[in-house]
C-alpha positions, 0 to 999 in steps of 0.5 A: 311452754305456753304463753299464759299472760297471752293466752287470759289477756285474748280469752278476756278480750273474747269475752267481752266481745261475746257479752257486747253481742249480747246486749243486743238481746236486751234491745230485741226482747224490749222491742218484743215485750217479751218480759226477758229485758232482765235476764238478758241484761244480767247475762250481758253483763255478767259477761261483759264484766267478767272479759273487761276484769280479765282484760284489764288486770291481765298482763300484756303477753309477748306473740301469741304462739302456735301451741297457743293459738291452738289452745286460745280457740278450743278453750274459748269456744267453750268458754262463750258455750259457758257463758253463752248458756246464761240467758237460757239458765237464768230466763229460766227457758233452759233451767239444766245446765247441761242442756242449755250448754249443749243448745249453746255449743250447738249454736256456737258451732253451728251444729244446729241439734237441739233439745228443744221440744217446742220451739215456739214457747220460747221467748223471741228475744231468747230465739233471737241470741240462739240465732246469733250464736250461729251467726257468730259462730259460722264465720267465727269469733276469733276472726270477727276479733281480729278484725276490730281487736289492734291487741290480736295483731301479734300472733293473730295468723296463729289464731286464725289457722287454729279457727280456720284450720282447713287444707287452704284458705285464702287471704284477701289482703296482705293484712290479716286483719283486713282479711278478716273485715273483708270476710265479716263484710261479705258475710254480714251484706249477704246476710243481710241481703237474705232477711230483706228477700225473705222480708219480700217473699212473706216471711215476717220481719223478726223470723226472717233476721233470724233465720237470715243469721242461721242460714249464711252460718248454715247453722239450721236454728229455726224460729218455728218447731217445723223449721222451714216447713212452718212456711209454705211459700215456695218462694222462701224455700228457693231463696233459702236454698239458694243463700245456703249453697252461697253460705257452702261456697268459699267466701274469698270466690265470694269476694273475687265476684263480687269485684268481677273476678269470675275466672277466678271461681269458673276455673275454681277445682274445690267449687266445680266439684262442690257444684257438681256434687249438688246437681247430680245429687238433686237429679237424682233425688228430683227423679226419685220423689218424682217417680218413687213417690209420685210427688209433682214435678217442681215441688219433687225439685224443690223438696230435693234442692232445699234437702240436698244442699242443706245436709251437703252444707251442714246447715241442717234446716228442713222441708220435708221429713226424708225418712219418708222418701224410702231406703235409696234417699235415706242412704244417699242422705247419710252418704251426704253427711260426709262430704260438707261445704268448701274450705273457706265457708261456714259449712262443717263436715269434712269439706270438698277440697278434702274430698277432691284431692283424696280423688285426686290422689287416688286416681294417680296411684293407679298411674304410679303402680304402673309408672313406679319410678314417675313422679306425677304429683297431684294438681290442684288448680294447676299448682302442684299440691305439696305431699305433707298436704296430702298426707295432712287429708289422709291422716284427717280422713282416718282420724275423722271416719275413726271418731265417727266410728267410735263415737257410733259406738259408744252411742249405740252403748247408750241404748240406740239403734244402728241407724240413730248411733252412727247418723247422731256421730255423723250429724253432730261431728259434722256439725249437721244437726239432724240425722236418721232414727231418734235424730231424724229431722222432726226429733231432737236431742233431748232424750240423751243422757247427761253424759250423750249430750256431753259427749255430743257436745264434745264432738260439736267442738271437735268437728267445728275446730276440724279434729286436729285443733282439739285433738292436739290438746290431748297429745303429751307433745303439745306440752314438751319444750 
């Protein structure tokens, strides 16, 4: 059964945490003289309020569980979705609540969709917490509270695994608890790191906060309606895509190079991969807007890199629009939205080593149809990988490609076209943001019904929480003893 005095005691401790990262709006907007002081201090602590109540008058539970870390990630994601919204509803910049839950859920999990029609008339102390949704959201919620919360030490691996449910993670420390502080570490330096490059490179300092947040939780909010297009220095543009690929890459090869450990991400199978996958994706590009479109030779480079690793990193910002760029990029564009960044980043999608191994595993089944009675198990980082793990990405792949196709589906039900339905189902399960169609990257996501952005909303979830985590609330043996 589940542990429900554990399960209120955490979700309260969350939210409490979710309102104090709040209040750092109302510092912004008053610094910005925005007028927004007001809605922003009622939301923070409205917030703080409801998860201090929760957590004083709960009781102390005992471990938390797994079926409960499971159950603790999904409902709290939704939950700081819910009150996450409330600066938006009551600053009026958002009045539906469908809509600002969906912007919300979009920034929590870094989808980066947006129903948003200008941007620009949105307060900046508004533009700002829709940043740190992101932020926030990229390395995680339930990690930054293990790193300052002594009440998740109990049962705080099952909640780590449900947040971070990929096919491996690493641990930086024997403690989970300062493996969490490491990564926070890392992950707050590098972002902080890109504000002042950026600050350096023209961008102005409020814009380059912002879009510091949303590029290392490769998230794609923009301050601006042209996103990165809205500057025009190339400079930006390169360090912008150099922080997303860095964002794309697992945060413990992060960490060990940081301490001089280069062998440890130069013999590194998942990053060989995922940096083969980008170069080869950017020649390509690079050869065709050079050749195709007869753009000049460094901004034909640029505009590749800038767009190849943002949709292979889920980020989602843009530079240019590539349904411009003609069918072969807009095909081998879509065919990126399924690849992803590295176990272990902030990128969504369905992740490199998933890929790799799903390789891996293929390749050899060539060698056991001859070989039948050989057991030839495939390496990974020149460790055997166990079979429940290859089994594990395989049901993955089915389910995740399964749900895209559904979900293409039930949007193309709603009235849109081919292209539009399965790019909106690849872009948000992703947690991408732009797509091809009516969500291609100069459109938004206002126009879909109230029950597309609940459904969408729905798949931002899942694709964050990598399918198995939500899904296994819906199977009746979650609930049985």
């Amino acid at each position: 059964m589940l542990n429900k005095p554990a399960i209120i005691r955490t979700l309260g401790a969350l939210v409490l945490i979710s309102g104090i990262c709040m209040l750092t709006s109302v510092a912004v907007s008053l610094i910005m003289d925005d007028g927004q002081h007001m809605a922003l201090l009622i939301s923070s602590l409205l917030t703080v309020i409801t998860g201090g109540t929760v957590l004083l008058l709960s009781k102390s539970g005992s471990t938390i569980g797994k079926r409960d870390g499971y159950f603790i990630v999904t409902l709290s994601w939704i939950v700081f979705s819910l009150f996450g919204s409330l600066p938006f509803i009551i600053s009026g910049a958002i009045p539906s609540f469908t809509d600002a839950f969906f912007e919300t859920m979009s920034g929590f999990t870094t989808t980066g969709a947006t129903i948003l029609k200008d941007i620009e008339a949105v307060p900046p102390s508004l533009l700002y917490w829709r940043s740190m949704t992101q932020w926030l959201g990229g390395m995680g919620i339930i990690v930054l509270s293990l790193a300052i919360l002594p009440m998740l030490k109990m049962g705080s691996m099952q909640l780590f695994i449900a947040e971070v449910p990929g096919v491996t993670y690493d641990k930086l420390h024997p403690k989970l608890r300062e493996t969490a502080k490491r990564l926070w570490a890392i992950y707050a330096a590098f972002t902080l790191t890109e504000m002042i490059l950026l600050m350096v490179a023209g961008m102005p300092a409020f814009d380059a906060l912002c879009h510091s947040f949303t590029t290392m939780a490769t998230g794609g909010y923009s301050t601006k309606n042209a996103s990165i297009a809205a500057f025009s220095s190339p400079y930006i543009h390169y360090i912008i895509t150099f922080f997303m690929f860095l964002a794309g890459t697992n945060f413990a090869l992060a960490y060990f190079g940081l301490h001089g450990r280069f062998k440890k991400i130069y013999t590194n199978q998942e990053f060989l991969f995922y940096l083969s996958m980008v170069v080869a994706s950017i020649i390509i590009t690079s050869l065709v807007l050079a050749t195709g479109i007869n753009l000049p030779f460094e901004q034909a480079v640029r505009e590749a890199a800038f767009q190849v690793v943002s949709i292979i990193t889920t980020t989602g910002f843009i530079t240019a629009d590539y349904l411009h760029w003609g069918p072969f990029l807009i095909v081998l564009i879509f065919l990126l939205m399924f690849t992803g960044g590295s176990a272990g980043s902030t990128g969504g999608g369905i992740k490199m080593v998933r890929l790799l191994l799903l390789a891996k595993n293929s390749r050899l089944e060539l060698r056991r149809l001859i070989h039948p009675s050989a057991i030839i198990p495939v390496r990974y980082n020149h460790r055997s990988v166990p079979p429940n793990i290859i089994y594990n990405v395989m049901a993955f792949m089915v389910f995740y490609f399964f749900i895209a196709g559904i979900s293409g589906m039930i949007i193309a039900a709603m009235g849109y076209d081919l292209a539009t339905s399965f790019s909106t189902a690849a872009a948000t399960l992703g947690n991408i943001g732009p797509g091809l169609g009516a969500v291609g990257p100069v459109e938004n996501y206002s126009h879909f019904p109230l029950f597309g952005k609940w459904f969408l909303s729905f798949l931002m979830l899942t694709g964050r929480l990598e399918l198995f985590t939500v899904l296994i609330l819906f199977s009746k043996w979650f609930y049985r003893n």
